[in-house]
N, C-alpha and C positions, 0 to 999 in steps of 0.2 A: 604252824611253826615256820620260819622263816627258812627257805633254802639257801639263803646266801652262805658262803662258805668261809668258816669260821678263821681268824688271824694265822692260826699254825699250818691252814690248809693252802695259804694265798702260794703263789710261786717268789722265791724270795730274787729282791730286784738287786742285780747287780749293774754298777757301773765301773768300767776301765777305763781310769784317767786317760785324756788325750793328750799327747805332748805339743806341749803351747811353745811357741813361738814369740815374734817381740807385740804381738796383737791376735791373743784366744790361739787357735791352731796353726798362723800362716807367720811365716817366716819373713823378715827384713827384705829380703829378694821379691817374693811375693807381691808383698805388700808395693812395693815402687814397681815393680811391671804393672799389677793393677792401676796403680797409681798414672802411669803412662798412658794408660788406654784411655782411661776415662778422660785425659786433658785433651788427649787425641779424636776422639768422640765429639766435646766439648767444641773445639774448633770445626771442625766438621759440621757440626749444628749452627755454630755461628756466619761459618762462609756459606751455607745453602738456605739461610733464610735471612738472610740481608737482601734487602731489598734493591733492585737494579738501579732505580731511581727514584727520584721526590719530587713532591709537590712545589711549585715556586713558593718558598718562603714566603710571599709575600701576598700568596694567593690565597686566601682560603678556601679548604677543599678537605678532603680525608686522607690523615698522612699517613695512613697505611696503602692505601693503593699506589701502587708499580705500573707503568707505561712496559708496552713491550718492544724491546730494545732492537733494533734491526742493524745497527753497526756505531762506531765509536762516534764520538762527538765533532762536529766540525770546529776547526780550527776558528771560527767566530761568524756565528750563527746569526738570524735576524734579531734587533735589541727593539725595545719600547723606545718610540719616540720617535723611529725608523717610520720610513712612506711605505704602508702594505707593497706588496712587489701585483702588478695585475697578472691575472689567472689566465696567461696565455700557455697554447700549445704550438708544436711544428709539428703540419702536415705532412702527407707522403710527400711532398715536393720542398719541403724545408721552412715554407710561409710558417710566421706566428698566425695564429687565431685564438679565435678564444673558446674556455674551455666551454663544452654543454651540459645541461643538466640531461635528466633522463628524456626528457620529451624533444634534446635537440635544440632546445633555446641559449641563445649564447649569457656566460655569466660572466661580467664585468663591474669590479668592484665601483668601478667610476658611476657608475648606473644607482649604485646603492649610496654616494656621497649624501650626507645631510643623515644617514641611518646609524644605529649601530650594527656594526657584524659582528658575530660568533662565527670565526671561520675555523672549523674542526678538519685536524688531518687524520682517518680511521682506515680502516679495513673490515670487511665482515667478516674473514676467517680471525680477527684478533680479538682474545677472548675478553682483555681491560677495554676494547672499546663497543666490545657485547655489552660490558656490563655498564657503560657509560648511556645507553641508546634510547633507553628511558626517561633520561634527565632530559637530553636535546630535546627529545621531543614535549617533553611536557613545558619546557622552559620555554620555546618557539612557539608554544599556543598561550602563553602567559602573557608574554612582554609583547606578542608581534604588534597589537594597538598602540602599543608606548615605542613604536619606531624601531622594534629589535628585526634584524634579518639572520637566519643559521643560515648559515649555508656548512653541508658536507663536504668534504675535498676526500674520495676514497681513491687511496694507492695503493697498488702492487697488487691487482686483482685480476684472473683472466679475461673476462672481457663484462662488461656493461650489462646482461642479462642477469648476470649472478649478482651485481650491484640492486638493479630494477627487484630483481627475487625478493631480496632482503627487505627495501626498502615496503615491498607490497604487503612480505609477511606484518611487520610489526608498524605498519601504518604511519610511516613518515611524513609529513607534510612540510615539512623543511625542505630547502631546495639542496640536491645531491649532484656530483659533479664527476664521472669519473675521470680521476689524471691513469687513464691506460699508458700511457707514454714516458712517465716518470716527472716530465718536464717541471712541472709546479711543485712534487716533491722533492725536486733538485734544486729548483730556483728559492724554495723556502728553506733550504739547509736546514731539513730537517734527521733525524737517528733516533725515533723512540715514536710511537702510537700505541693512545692517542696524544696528540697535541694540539693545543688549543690557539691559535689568535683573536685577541679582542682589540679591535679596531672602534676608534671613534667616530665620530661624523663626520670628520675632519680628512679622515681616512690614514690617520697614522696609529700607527699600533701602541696600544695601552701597556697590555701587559700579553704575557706570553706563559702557559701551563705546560709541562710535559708529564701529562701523568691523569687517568680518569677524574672526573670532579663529580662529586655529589651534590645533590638538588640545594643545599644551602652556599656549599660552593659557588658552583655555576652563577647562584642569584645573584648575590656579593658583587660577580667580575661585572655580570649586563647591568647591572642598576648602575656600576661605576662609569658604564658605559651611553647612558641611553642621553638620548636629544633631549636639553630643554624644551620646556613646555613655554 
């Protein structure tokens, strides 16, 4: 026989109307405070995931990725079409020189005429051009027979061993450059890393990226860039 407990034994279910308002329990007041918050929230979400900056329109790359932004924009920055500016520094004594790679050899764009350049402005403490460091390098062992030159231009770094560090961990083979002095990232009017110049053989600048490139990106900019064969 079954022990369930027969309809007259069940406990009988009461319910006490709740006083409704102009929507189930909550009241006109209510309802527009919530109302408030959520457009409040709303905006909130929209100013903290806009993105700092964009990719050049006209570059192809991944238009979600953001450069990281270091101060406002120069009142007119270098344009395509523009003579690359050379890679010089000032000594302790005030002399230009030019800048070195990690080995101490001097980099001078005039040296590279007739090639294309990938001249990339980064940092290793900046996390979009961590995430860029991949591309360079697989892209610099790609095209370097078809006359492509990387060169790195790393700013705003303590000193050249923490550059050399980096460059040993994740096996760079592009040539790296630190500007310790700022001078090249002042003389390039640049406010965001990474940014990119692509330079022709000609030595004037193609186009210009502020913002990491991904491998299909990147290809696009140096094939538009590389030496007749």
């Amino acid at each position: 026989m079954s022990d369930a407990p027969i309809a007259s034994e069940r406990p009988t279910f009461t319910h006490k109307p709740e006083k409704h308002g102009l929507i189930g329990p909550f009241s006109g007041r209510q309802l527009a405070v919530a109302a408030i918050a959520v457009v409040a929230v709303a905006i909130g979400l929209v100013i903290a995931t806009t993105p700092l900056g964009t990719t050049n329109p006209s570059s192809p790359g991944d238009p979600r990725a953001t450069p990281y932004i270091l101060g406002p924009s120069p009142s007119q920055g270098l344009r395509p079409g523009e003579l690359a500016p050379e890679l010089v520094i000032r000594d302790g004594n005030g002399a230009e020189v030019p800048l070195t790679d990690l080995d101490g050899k001097p980099i001078r764009l005039a040296d590279l005429k007739g090639k294309a350049v990938w001249l990339n402005f980064w940092a290793s403490w900046c996390p979009p051009c961590q995430a860029e460091t991949p591309v360079l390098r697989d892209i610099a062992d790609r095209y370097r027979d078809q006359g492509l030159e990387v060169v790195g231009i790393s700013v705003q770094e303590t000193n050249a061993e923490d550059v050399g560090a980096y460059a040993d961990r994740y096996q760079l083979g592009y040539t790296i450059g630190p500007d310790l002095t700022g001078d090249i990232f002042r003389r390039y009017r640049l406010w965001g890393l990474p940014t990119s110049f692509f330079i022709g053989p000609d030595g004037a600048i193609r186009s210009i990226v502020l913002a990491p490139l991904n491998e299909e990106g990147a290809a696009a900019q140096v094939e538009a860039i590389l030496p007749e064969r």
